[in-house]
C-alpha positions in Angstrom: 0.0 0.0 0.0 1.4 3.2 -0.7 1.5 5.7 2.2 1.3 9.5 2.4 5.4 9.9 2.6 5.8 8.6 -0.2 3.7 11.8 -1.6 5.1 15.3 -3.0 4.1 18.7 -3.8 4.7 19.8 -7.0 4.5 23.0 -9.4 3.4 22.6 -13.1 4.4 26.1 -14.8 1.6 26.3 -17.7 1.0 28.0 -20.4 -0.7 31.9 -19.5 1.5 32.2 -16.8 -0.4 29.9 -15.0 0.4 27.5 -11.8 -1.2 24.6 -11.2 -0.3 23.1 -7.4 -0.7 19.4 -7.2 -0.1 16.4 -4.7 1.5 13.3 -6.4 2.9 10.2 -5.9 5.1 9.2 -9.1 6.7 5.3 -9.0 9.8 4.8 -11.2 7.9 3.0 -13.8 4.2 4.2 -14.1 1.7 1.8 -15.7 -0.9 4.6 -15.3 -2.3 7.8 -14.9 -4.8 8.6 -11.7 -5.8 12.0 -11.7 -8.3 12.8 -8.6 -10.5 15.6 -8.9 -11.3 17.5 -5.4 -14.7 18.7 -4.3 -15.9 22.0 -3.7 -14.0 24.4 -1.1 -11.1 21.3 -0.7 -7.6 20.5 -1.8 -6.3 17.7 -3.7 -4.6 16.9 -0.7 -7.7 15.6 0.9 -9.0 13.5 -1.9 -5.5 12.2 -2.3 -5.5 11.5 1.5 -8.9 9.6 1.2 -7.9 7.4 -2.1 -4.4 7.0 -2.2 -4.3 3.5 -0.5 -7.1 2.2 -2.9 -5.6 3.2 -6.0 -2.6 0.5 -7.6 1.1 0.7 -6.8 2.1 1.5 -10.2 0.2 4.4 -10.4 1.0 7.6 -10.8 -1.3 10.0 -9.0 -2.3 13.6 -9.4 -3.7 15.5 -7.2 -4.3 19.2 -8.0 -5.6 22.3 -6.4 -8.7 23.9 -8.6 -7.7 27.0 -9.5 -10.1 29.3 -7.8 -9.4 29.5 -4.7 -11.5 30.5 -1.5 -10.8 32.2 1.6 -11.2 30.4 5.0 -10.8 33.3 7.6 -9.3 32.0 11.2 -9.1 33.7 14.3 -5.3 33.8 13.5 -5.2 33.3 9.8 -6.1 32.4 6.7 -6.7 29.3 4.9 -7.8 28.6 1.2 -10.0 25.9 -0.4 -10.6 25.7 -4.1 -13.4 25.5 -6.7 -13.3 24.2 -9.8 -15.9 26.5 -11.4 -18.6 29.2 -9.9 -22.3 27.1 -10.3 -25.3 29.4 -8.9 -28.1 26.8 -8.0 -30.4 28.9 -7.6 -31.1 30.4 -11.1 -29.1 27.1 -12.8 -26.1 29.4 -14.0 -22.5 29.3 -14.3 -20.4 32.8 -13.0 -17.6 30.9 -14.4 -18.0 27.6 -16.1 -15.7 25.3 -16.6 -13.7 26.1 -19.5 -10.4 27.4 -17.5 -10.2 24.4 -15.1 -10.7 22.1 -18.3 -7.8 24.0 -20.7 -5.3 23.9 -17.4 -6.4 20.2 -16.6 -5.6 19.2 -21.0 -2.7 20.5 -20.6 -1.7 19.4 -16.9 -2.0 16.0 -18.8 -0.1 16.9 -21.6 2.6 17.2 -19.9 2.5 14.8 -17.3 1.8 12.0 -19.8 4.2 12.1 -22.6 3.8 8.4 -23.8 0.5 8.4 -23.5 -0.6 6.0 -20.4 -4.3 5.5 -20.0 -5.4 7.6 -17.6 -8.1 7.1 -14.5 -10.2 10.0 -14.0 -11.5 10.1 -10.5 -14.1 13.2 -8.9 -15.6 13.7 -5.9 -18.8 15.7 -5.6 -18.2 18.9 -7.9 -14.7 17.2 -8.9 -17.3 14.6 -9.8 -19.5 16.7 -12.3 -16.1 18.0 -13.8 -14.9 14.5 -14.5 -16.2 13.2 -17.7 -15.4 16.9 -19.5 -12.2 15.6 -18.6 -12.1 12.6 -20.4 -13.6 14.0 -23.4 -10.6 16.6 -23.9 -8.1 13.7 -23.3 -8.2 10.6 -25.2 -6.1 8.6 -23.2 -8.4 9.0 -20.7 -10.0 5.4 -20.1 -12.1 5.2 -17.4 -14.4 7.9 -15.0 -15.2 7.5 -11.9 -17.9 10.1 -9.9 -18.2 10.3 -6.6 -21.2 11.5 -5.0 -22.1 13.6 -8.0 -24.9 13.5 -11.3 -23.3 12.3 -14.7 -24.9 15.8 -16.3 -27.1 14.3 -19.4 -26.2 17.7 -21.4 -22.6 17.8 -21.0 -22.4 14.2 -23.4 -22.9 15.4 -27.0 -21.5 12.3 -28.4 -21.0 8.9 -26.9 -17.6 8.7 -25.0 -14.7 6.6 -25.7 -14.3 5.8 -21.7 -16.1 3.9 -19.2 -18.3 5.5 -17.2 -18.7 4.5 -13.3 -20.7 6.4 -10.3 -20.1 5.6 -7.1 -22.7 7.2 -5.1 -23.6 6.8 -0.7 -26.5 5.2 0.2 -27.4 8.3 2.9 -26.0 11.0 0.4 -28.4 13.9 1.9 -26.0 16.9 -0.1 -27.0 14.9 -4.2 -29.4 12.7 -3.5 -29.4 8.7 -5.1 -32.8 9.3 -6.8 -30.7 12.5 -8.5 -27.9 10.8 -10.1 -30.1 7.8 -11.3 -32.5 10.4 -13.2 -29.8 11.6 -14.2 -27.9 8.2 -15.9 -31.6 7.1 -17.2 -31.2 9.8 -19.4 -27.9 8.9 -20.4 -29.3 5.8 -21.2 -31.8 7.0 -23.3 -28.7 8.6 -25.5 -26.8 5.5 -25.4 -24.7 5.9 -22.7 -24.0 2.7 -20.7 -23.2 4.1 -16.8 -22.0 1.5 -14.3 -23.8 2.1 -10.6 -22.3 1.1 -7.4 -24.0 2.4 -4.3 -22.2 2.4 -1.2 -23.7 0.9 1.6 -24.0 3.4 5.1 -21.9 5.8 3.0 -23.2 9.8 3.1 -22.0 12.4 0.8 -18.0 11.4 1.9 -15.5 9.4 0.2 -15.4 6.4 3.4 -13.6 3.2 3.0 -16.6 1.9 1.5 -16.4 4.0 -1.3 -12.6 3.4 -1.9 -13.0 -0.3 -1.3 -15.6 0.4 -4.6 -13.0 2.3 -6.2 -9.8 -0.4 -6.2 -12.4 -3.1 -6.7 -13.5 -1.0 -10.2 -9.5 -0.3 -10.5 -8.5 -3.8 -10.5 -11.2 -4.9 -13.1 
């Protein structure tokens, strides 16, 4: 199992003048790409925390920062979380969509991936929604994986070239199970296969139950 020592910080230097701050984990001979996608108002650090002990050996893992970030004010300073993209609920629009996070996250690849590995794209909650935009600007990307988010019927206007998987908690109060499954019907309607695992006891969390659904998915 790999451990969090074994982890680094790192600074990609992208195009625009733009950093992107990631936690990875990069063996000597990489099989594969695992890039994990944080939720709202987190840090790759925490989804890379959660995961990294599910995901295989040979991997090697990317964790980035979104890069928006937002202000935590302490008593005695300040801390930052991240966002991938502004989403106003209440009148179903986007301050800022996702086309920034998706140019930075193409080209994050680019460079991290020079011969091409197939690549694992794994979200959690908004990380989640972002994930399969992913994997359509990428085409070694090979498999998606949501966690505890809806695979958005209007963001697929074609069939994909990568699996599909959502992995959603049985007591997810924050996106509801009878969300995502309206949700994937549609898909289906378009010709989408989606593969469902629901994770028993689980909320709206990445718990062991959901990572124990994640290496089992990993190692098929």
């Amino acid at each position: 199992m790999k451990n969090l020592q074994e982890s680094s910080d790192k600074t990609w230097d992208l195009n625009g003048n733009f950093q992107f701050q990631t936690v990875e984990n990069r063996p000597l001979d990489p099989k594969s790409i695992v890039l994990l996608l944080h939720g709202l108002d987190e840090r790759g650090l925490r989804i890379y925390r959660k995961l990294t002990k599910h995901l295989p050996k040979n991997s090697y893992v990317i964790a980035p920062n979104a890069p928006f970030p937002l202000p935590r004010m302490k008593a005695d300073r300040v801390d930052f979380g991240y966002t991938w993209y502004f989403y106003d609920k209440f009148t179903d629009s986007y301050l800022v969509d996702q086309t920034l996070a998706l140019s930075l996250i193409k080209e994050l690849l680019e460079k991290a991936n020079p011969l091409h590995l197939p690549v694992t794209v794994i979200g959690f909650s908004q990380g989640g929604y972002l994930a399969p935009l992913v994997g359509y600007e990428n085409n070694d990307v090979k498999k998606v994986i949501g966690i505890g988010c809806e695979f958005r019927a209007n963001f697929f206007k074609k069939l994909p070239r990568f699996e599909l998987h959502a992995v959603h908690g049985e007591d997810d109060n924050i996106i509801p199970e009878t969300h995502a499954l309206r949700e994937i019907e549609t898909l289906k309607t378009k010709g989408v296969p989606v593969h469902w695992h629901l994770a028993t006891g689980a909320k709206h969390e990445i718990s062991a139950s959901v990572g124990n659904i994640i290496e089992k998915i990993l190692e098929s």
